[in-house]
N, C-alpha and C positions, 0 to 999 in steps of 0.2 A: 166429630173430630174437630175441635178447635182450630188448632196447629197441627203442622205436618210435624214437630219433633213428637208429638204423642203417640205417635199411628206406629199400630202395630205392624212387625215383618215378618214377615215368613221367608227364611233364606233355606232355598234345598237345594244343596251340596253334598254327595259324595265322598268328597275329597276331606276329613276331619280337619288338616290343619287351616284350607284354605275357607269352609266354614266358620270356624272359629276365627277367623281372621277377618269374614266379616261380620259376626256377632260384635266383636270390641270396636270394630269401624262405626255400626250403626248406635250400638249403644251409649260410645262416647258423644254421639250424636242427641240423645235423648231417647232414641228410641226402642221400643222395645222387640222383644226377636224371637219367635219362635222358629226352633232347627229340625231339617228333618234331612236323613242321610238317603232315603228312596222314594220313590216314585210313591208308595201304598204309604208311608208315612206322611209327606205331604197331601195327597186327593183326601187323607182324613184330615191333617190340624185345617187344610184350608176350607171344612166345614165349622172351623169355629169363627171365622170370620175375619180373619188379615185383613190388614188395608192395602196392600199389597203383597207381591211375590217376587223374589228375586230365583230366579229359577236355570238351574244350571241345564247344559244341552244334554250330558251325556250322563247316564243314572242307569244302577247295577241293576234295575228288575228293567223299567221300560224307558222309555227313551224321553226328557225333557219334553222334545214335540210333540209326544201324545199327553205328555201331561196338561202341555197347555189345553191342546186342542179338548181333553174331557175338559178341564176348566173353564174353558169359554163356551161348553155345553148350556150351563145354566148359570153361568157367574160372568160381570163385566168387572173384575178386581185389575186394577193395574198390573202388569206385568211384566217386569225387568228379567229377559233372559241374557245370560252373564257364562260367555263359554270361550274355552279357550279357540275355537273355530272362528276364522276371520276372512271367510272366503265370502263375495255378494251374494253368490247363491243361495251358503246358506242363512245368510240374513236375512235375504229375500224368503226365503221358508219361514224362517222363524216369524217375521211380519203378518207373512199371509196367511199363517194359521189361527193367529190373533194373539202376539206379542205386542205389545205400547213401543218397546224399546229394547234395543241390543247394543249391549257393550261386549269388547272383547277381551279375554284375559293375556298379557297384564294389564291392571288396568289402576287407575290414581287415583284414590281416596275420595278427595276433593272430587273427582268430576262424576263418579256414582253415587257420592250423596247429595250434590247437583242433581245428576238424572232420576234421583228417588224422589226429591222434594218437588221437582216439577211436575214427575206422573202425581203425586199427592194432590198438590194444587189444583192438577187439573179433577182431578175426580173429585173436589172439595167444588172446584166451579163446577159441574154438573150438579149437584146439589142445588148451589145458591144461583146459578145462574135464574136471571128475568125469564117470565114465561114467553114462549114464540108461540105465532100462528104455526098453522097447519098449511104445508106446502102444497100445492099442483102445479105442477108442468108435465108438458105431455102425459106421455103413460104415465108419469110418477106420480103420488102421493105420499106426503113425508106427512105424520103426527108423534109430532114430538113429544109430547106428553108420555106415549106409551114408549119412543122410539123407536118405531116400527115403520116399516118400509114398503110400500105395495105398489109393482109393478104388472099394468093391466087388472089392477084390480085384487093381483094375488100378492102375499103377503112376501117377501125373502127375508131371511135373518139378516141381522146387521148388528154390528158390536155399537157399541157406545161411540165411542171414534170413528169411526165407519160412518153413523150415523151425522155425526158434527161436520164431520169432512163433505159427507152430501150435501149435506143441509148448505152448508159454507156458498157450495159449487151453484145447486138449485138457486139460491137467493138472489146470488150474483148474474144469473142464467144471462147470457151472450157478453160478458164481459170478460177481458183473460187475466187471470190471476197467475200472477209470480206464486213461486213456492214460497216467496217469505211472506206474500200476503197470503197465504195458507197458515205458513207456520202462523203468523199472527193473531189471526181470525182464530183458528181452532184450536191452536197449543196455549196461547197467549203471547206476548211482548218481548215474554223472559226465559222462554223454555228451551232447555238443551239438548236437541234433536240432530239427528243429520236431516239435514235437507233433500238428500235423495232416499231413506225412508218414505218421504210422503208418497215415491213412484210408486214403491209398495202396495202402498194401504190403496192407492188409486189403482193399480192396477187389480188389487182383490175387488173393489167396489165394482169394476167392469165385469169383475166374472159373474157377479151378482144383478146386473142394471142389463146388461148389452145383450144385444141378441146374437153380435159376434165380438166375443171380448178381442181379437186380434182386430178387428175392424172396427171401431165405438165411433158411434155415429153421436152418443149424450154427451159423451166424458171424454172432448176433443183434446188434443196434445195440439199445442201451439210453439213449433221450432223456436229454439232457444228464449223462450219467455217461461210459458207453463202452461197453464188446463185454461180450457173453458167449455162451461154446461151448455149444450144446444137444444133447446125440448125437440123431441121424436112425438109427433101427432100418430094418434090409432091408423094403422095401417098404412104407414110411411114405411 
């Protein structure tokens, strides 16, 4: 994908008119749209290879959140879920299950083809990003190459994101990072995010890294600043 105006979408919607209404949003944009009105319609066209997914919450066979969640089974595609639901919680769900980004309905034109073109971006920088070493601290081991995550040695799943965002933390290890030096580092300069998503995605990473995610002794909360990584030695 050259440019983000070429990349393909997948918008699954439910709702016909509100569909169609983002087909001619995105199109006038450049880009192209693949529509699907359910759950079993989309888990297939998104085997033909989207570049992303704009993915509505609530869908007549199963529910938006499991659509994701089979998606991020064996697929790291960007993922825009777009519902009229505007409560943290279930943001916070949508997040944790492995959404990129959530917008709520109504919602402006202009700022979801903003939030389309920066999940593109940034999965175009996975791509071309410069190759990194391969992390250790404490228990952890980061190899990035593969993406993969190994705690004590064992492996844990980790999305794409997931991983940037450790990696970010481990690099930095006993320094504390602002959320905007997160957003920076791992979204980019220009990316249209909320800034309290990143608790999100930090708080899924502790369920996966910590040995008490209400207690994280790695993936420290620093009052009114932000995070900082503390390596955990074998049998600390």
């Amino acid at each position: 994908m050259s440019n983000t105006s070429s990349a393909v979408v997948l918008v699954v919607e439910d709702d016909a008119e509100t569909r169609q209404m983002l087909s001619v949003i995105l199109g006038t944009e450049g880009f192209s749209v693949l529509e699907a009105a359910t759950a079993a319609e989309a888990l297939k066209l998104a085997q033909s290879g989207p570049d992303l997914v704009i993915l509505d919450w609530i869908l007549p066979d199963i529910s938006g959140i499991e659509v994701c969640r089979r998606l991020r089974e064996n697929s790291t595609i960007p993922i825009l879920m777009l519902t009229g639901r505007s409560d943290t919680a279930d943001k916070v769900l949508g997040l944790n299950i492995g959404a990129d980004d959530y917008m709520a309905k109504p919602f402006e034109p202009g700022e979801l083809i903003a939030r389309v073109r920066a999940l593109l971006r940034r999965a175009s920088g996975w791509r071309s990003a410069p190759k990194r070493r391969a992390l250790c601290s404490g228990i952890l081991r980061l190899e990035p190459e593969s993406y993969e995550v190994y705690v004590r040695g064992k492996m844990v799943p980790v999305t794409r994101l997931e991983f940037d965002l450790l990696y970010c933390l481990v690099e930095n290890a006993g320094k504390v990072l602002t959320r905007t030096d997160i957003l920076k580092q791992v979204w980019g300069e220009d990316e249209v995010i909320d800034l309290r998503g990143i608790d999100a995605h930090i708080r899924k990473l502790r369920q996966k890294i910590e040995d008490n995610p209400d207690q994280p002794r790695q993936i420290v909360s620093v009052y009114g600043v932000g995070y900082k990584f503390v390596p955990m030695e074998e049998g600390a």
